[in-house]
C-alpha positions, 0 to 999 in steps of 0.5 A: 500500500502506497497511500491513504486511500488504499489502506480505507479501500482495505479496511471498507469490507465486502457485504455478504449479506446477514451480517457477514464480510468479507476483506482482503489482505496486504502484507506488511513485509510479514508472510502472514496476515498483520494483525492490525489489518484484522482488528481493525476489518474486524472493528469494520464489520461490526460498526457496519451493524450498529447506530451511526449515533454509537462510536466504539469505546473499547474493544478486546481480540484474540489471535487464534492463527495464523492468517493466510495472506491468499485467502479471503477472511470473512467476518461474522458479526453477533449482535450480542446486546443493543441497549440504551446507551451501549451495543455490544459485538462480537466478530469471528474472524474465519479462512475457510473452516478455521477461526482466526480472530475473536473480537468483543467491540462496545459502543457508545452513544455520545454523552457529557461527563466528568473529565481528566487525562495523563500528560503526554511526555513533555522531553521528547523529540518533535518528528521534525528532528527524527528519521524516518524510518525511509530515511533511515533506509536511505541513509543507513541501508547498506549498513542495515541487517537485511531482514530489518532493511527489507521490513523498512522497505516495504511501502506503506500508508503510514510514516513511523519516526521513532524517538530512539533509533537502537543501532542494530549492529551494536544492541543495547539493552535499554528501558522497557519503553517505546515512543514513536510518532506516525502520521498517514502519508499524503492528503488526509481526506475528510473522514468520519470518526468510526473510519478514524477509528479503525485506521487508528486500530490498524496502526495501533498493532505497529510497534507494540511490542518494541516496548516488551524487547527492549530490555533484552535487545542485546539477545533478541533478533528477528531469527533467534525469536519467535514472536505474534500478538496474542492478544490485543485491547484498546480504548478510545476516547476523544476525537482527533484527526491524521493532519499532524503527527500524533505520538504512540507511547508504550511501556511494558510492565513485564516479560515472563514465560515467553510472553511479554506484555505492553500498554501506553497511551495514543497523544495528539500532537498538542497532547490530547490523549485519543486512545490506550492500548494494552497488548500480550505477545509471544516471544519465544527464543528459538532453540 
């Protein structure tokens, strides 16, 4: 995918008719399906059975397997609950006879109410001072472990400017913190919030887990680790919109077992906080 319009066409499913839909896939540099592009299909499917009034305010998937990147996936939608103020989903994400993804979504008619926030970090590098992670290719590619150069190639919808650039020849463990800045490539096109939402979710699945690796980054690389998203939550909570950079700030409290887990928090530029995530993934060391 080269531009915006192309990640909406990929997000924007095909009615099948009785609450099933159906979407293709597009790879990130990954030979399975992103689990990005299947919540965020998933989170399509089901605004397309609720209110035009009720907005998602949070949502909770489970990753099952592996997608295939050939086959269509087809999204079964359950109308678990419509009540007076939330309605509730559930989405079967399925290739063929296999089940691939759960996700419970909530959503919520919009009201007034109490408010407060977390400050955004106040220290950190605005992305005009930061590469990008094309400009990272362009600048260091022949410098660059194939593997890593060959997922930075891949074009994508979206620009990733991390505020620390780990030096992939000589790693260093660091703090179990992860902040980078994205913003969609190209002319942003007046969107409505529900397709907000689910761009906001595709992008979310990026980056997550860099959190939960730095610790270890002196032992772990992409061929000595075996690692996928296991689970994934989110909550939403203002509007926003894609013209400026907005900031994506993980930690991860924990890694054990295999397993390691990441949450943070989704800012605007001028620090208004739009969405947190949490997410747990596998990270097994290959023997």
């Amino acid at each position: 995918m080269k531009n915006n319009k192309e990640l909406i066409d990929l997000l924007n499913l095909e009615d099948l008719g009785n609450n099933i839909f159906s979407g293709e896939s597009v790879t990130i540099g990954s030979p399975n399906v992103f689990g990005g592009q299947v919540l965020a299909q998933s989170l399509n499917a089901a605004y397309r059975t609720v209110s035009e009034t009720r907005f998602v305010n949070s949502l909770h998937g489970y990753f099952l397997e592996a997608g295939n990147l050939l086959i269509p996936i087809n999204y079964h939608v359950e109308e678990v609950r419509n009540g007076g103020s939330f309605s509730t989903r559930r989405v079967t994400a399925k290739q063929k006879d296999s089940t691939i993804f759960i996700l419970a979504a909530s959503f919520h008619k919009q009201e007034e109410g109490f408010e407060h926030q977390v400050k955004m970090k106040s220290n950190l590098k605005q992305p005009e001072e930061l590469l990008s992670w094309e400009d990272m290719v362009t600048q260091f590619g022949d410098f660059l472990p194939k593997s890593i150069k060959s997922f930075l190639s891949i074009e994508r919808p979206i620009d990733f400017k991390p505020v620390h650039i780990p030096n992939p020849l000589e790693p260093e463990n660091r703090e179990a913190t992860e902040d980078i800045w994205f913003k969609l490539k190209g002319d942003v096109p007046k969107m409505d919030l529900a397709l907000k939402h689910q761009i906001l979710t595709y992008i979310s699945d990026y980056n997550v887990l860099n959190a939960a690796f730095n610790p270890n980054a002196k032992e772990y690389n992409f061929g000595n680790t075996q690692t996928a998203s296991l689970d994934h939550s989110m909550w939403f909570f203002r509007d926003f919109d894609f013209n400026d950079w907005m900031l994506f700030s993980a930690e991860s409290p924990n890694t054990y077992g295999a397993r390691g887990l990441a949450k943070g928090n989704i800012f605007t530029r001028n620090g208004k906080l739009v969405a947190s995530f949490a997410q747990e993934g596998l990270m097994r060391p290959k023997k």
